[in-house]
N, C-alpha and C positions, 0 to 999 in steps of 0.2 A: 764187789759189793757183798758186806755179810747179811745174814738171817735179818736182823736188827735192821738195819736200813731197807734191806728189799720190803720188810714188813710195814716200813715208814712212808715207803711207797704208796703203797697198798691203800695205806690211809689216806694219801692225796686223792687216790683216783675214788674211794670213797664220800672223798669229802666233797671233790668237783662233782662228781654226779647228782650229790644233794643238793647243792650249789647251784648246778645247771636246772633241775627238777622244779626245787619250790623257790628258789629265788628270780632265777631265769622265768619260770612261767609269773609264779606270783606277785612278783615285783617290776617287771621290765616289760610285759604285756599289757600293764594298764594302760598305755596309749595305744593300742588298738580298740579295746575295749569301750573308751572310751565314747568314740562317737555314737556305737549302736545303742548303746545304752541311754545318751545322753535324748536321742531321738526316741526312744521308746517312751520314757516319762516326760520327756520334755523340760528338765531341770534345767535354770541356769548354768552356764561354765561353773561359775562361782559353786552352785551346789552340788555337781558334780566333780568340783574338784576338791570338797571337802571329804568325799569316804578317800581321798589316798591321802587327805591330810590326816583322818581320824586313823587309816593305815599304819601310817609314818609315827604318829603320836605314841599309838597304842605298842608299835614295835620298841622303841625308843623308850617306852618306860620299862617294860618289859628286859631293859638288856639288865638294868644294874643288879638285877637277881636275877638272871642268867647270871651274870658274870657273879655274884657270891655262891652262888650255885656250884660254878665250875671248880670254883677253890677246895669244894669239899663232896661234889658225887662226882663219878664218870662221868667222861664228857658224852658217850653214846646215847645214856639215859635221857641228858638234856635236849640232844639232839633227835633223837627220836619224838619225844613227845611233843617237839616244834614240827618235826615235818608232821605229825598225825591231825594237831591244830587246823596248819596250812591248809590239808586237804578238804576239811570239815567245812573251813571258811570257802572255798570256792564250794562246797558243794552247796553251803546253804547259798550262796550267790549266785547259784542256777537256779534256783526255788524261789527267788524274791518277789516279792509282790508289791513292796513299796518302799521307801526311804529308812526307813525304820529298819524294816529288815535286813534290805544292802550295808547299811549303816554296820548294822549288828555281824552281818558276812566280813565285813571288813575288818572290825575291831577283833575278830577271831583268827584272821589270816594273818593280821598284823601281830598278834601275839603268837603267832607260830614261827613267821618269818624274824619274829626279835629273839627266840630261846633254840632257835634251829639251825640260822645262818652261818652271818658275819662271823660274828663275838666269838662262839664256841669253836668255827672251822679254822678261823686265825690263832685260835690261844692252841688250837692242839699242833699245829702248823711250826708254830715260833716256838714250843718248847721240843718237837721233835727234829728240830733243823738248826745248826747252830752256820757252818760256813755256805752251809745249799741255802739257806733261808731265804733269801729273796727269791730265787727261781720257784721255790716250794711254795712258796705264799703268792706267785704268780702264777701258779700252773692252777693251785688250788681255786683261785679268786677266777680266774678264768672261763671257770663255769657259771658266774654269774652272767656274766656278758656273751659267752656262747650261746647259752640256755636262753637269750633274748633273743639271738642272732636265728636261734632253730625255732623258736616256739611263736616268735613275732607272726612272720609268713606263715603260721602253721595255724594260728587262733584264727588269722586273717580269713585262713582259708576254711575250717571248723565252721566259724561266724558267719560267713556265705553259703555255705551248703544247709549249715541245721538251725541258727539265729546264735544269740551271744549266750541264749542257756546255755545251749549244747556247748559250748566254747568251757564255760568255768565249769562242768561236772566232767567234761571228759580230759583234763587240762589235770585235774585231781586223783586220776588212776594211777597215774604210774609214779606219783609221791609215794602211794601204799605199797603200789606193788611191786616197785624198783628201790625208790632209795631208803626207803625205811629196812629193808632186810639186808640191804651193804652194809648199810649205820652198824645194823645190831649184829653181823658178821665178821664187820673189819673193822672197826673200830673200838677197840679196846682198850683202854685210856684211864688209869690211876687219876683221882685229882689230884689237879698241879700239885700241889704244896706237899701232899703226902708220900708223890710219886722221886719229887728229888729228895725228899729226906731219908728214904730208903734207900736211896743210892749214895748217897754222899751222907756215912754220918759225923764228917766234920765239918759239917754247914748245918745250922740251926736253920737257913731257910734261904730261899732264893735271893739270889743279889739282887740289888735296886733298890729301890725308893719305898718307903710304907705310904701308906693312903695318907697320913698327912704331912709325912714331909714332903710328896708329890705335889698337894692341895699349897703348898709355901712356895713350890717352884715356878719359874715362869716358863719354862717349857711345858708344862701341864694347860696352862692357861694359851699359851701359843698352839698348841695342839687341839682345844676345845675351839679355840675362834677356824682354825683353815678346817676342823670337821664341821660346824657351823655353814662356813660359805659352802663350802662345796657343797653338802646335801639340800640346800638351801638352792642354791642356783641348778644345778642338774639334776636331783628330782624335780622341780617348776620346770626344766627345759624339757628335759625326756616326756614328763607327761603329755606336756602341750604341743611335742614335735610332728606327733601325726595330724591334730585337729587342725595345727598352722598351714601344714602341707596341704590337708584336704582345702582351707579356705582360701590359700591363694591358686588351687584350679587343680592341682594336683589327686589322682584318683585313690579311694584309699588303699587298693592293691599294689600302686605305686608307692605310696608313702610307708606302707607296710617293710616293702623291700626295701625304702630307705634308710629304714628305723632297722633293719636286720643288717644291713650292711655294715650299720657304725656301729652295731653291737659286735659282730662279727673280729670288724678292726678292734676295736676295745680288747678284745680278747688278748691280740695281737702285742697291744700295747702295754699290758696289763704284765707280760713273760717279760717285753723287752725294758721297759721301765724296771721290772723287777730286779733285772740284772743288771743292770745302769746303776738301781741303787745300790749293787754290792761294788761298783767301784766309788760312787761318787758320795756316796752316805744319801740317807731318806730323806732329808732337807735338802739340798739342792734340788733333786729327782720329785720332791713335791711339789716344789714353790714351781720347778719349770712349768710340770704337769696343771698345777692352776693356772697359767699362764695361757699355755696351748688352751685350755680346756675355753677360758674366757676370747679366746681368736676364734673358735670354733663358732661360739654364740652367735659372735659379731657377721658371719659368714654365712648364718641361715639365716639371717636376714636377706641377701639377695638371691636365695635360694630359687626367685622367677628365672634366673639365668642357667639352667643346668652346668656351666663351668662351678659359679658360685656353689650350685649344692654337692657339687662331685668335691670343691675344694673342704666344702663342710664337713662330706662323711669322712673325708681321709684326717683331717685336723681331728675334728672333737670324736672319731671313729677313736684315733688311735691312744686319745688321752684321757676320755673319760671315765673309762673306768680304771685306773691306773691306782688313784688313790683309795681304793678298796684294798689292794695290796702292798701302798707304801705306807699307808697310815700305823696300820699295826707295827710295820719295820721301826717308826718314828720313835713309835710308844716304846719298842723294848729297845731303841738304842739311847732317847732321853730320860727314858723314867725305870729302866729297865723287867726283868722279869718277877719280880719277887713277887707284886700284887695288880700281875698283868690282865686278869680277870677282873678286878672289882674298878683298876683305875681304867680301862677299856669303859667297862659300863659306866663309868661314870661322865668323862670323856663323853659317851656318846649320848647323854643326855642333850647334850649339844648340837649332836647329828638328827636326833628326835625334834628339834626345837625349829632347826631349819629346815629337814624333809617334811616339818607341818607344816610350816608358814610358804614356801616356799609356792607349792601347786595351787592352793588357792587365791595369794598373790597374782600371779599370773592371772587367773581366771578372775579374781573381781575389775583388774586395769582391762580384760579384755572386753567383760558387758558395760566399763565405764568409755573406753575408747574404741571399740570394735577392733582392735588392734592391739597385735602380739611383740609391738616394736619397743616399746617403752619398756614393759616386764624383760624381754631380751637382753638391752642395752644393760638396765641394771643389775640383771644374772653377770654380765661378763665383768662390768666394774667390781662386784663382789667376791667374785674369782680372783680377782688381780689384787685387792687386799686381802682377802687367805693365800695366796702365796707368799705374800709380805710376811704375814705371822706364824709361815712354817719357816722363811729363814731367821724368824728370831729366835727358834729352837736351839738349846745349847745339848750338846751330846751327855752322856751321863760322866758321871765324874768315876776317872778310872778306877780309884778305890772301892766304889759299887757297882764296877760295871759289871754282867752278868757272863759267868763264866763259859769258857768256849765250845765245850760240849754240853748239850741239855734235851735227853731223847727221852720221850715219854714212850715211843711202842705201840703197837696197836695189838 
């Protein structure tokens, strides 16, 4: 291994740490948080499940300037000033006093988690990895779902000892104190576009697709619907898995661990799916992964039977978070790298549209049927049409496909 790759390294384990930090806490611990909160004000589901809609929203718009962003500053910059957001929004989330202001804690978490996470961890991932790529973008993504799997049990238990303030201010230290100075230590990163034309000056610019012959393609369009379902049905599932658990008898110390166990597998599944897709390509390895992911649903449904729940964590454990690191593979093997930043954010308009609708969904069929069964059923059917519409993805056309070394560096 030379200087250059061990360096490239260097940035995965950067990027997972952020990854595991403000994503793992600020996004995968909402369903702990969930219930104390919901009991302290006494909100509807429905209204309590609209601040991780107005989350999701506010992340989601937020991506498509991140993502024009990336094309033309360092990715560290971006990234730094998303984890600094994140912490701000959990800390004013430990100060709230009323809807308004959780409301406003949210809408500030959400725009740290949209210009800090996903978008920025993947694009520097996929341009520093050209044959390890899937391994890289799964080891990276992995701290998404780890960072659930350690901070789940861990809010659980914060929120029992001090209440759920203490949960979101102290949840917020170690964004500042850990990942914010990897970012701006190891992560040193030309934007894309400037970074390959320095290297290669017989390339006017990265291979692939421009933003509108992408927007003409139907892989673009196949790629916006399976990131649609998916955030759509498993943001709605994840939120409401603990609140399910507690109401069919289950304690929330119990349900805690079982929300950390499938983050855990996730993890798991997120490497091995990763490398599945370096034999099988991103389309197969998605559409299965929607597949699993919608078996999974159907199975916390009998989650009374502990076989039923053990079969739940290990199914939707090992597949839900999978498409957090096949999704980007998809994007740079059908639309490829050239404007993998601005057609990501754009694309994930998509992801915004369904991680909004999706948690509140849930929550208004819940105060209309007191029942989490009908929102489940239709999470899993909608999984199994986005996997439909990642095998209609066509691969890039060889003459723009993106060429087989592409290291940005840290």
């Amino acid at each position: 291994m030379n200087v250059k790759e061990r360096q490239n390294w260097l940035v995965v384990v950067a990027l997972f740490v952020t990854l595991f930090l403000v994503f793992g806490s600020g996004y995968n611990t909402a369903s702990v948080f969930f219930t104390p909160v919901l009991r302290y004000f006494g909100w509807s589901r429905a209204r309590m499940s609209s601040l991780q809609t107005a989350l999701a929203l506010t992340a989601g718009m937020s991506v498509p300037l991140a993502g024009w962003l990336l094309d033309r500053v360092q990715a560290r910059a971006v990234i730094g000033v998303g984890i600094v957001l994140a912490a701000c929004g959990f800390l004013m989330a430990g100060r709230a006093r009323s809807f308004d202001a959780m409301l406003s804690a949210y809408i500030l978490l959400g725009l740290g988690i949209g210009a800090g996470t996903l978008l920025p961890c993947s694009l520097v991932v996929a341009n520093a990895f050209s044959d390890q790529r899937g391994r890289a973008l799964g080891l990276t993504m992995a701290g998404t779902t780890i960072g659930g799997m350690i901070m789940a049990p861990v809010s659980n238990y914060i929120i029992e000892q001090g209440g759920w303030r203490a949960g979101y201010i102290i949840l917020a230290v170690p964004m500042l104190l850990i990942a914010l100075p990897m970012v701006l230590l190891l992560v040193r990163t030309e934007p894309q576009r400037a970074a390959q034309l320095a290297r290669d000056e017989e390339s006017s610019a990265l291979a692939g697709l421009g933003v509108a012959e992408a927007l003409r393609a139907r892989s673009f369009w196949m790629i916006a619907a399976a990131q649609f379902c998916f955030a759509f049905a498993v943001t709605g599932g994840s939120l409401h898995t603990i609140p399910f658990l507690i109401v069919i008898g289950y304690t929330p110390t119990r349900a805690a661990l079982v929300f950390s166990v499938t983050m855990g597998l996730a993890a798991i599944g997120k490497i091995m799916l990763g490398l599945a897709a370096e034999r099988t390509g991103s389309r197969a390895a998605l559409a299965a992964t929607l597949v699993l992911i919608a078996l999974g649903q159907i199975l916390l449904l009998g989650a009374r039977n502990p076989a039923m729940l053990l079969a739940y964590a290990a199914v939707y454990g090992l597949s839900s978070g999978a498409p957090l690191a096949l999704i980007p593979l998809q994007i740079a093997e059908s639309l490829g790298l050239k404007r993998f930043g601005s057609l990501s954010g754009l694309a994930g308009v998509f992801t915004t549209i369904g991680a909004g609708t999706g948690p509140v969904f849930a929550g208004f069929l819940f105060d209309a049927t007191s029942s989490y069964r009908t929102a489940f059923e239709l999470f899993a059917l909608i999984l199994i049409l986005g996997g439909c519409a990642a095998l209609a993805c066509v691969p890039l056309p060889s003459a723009v496909a993106a060429p087989s070394v592409t290291v940005v560096g840290a």
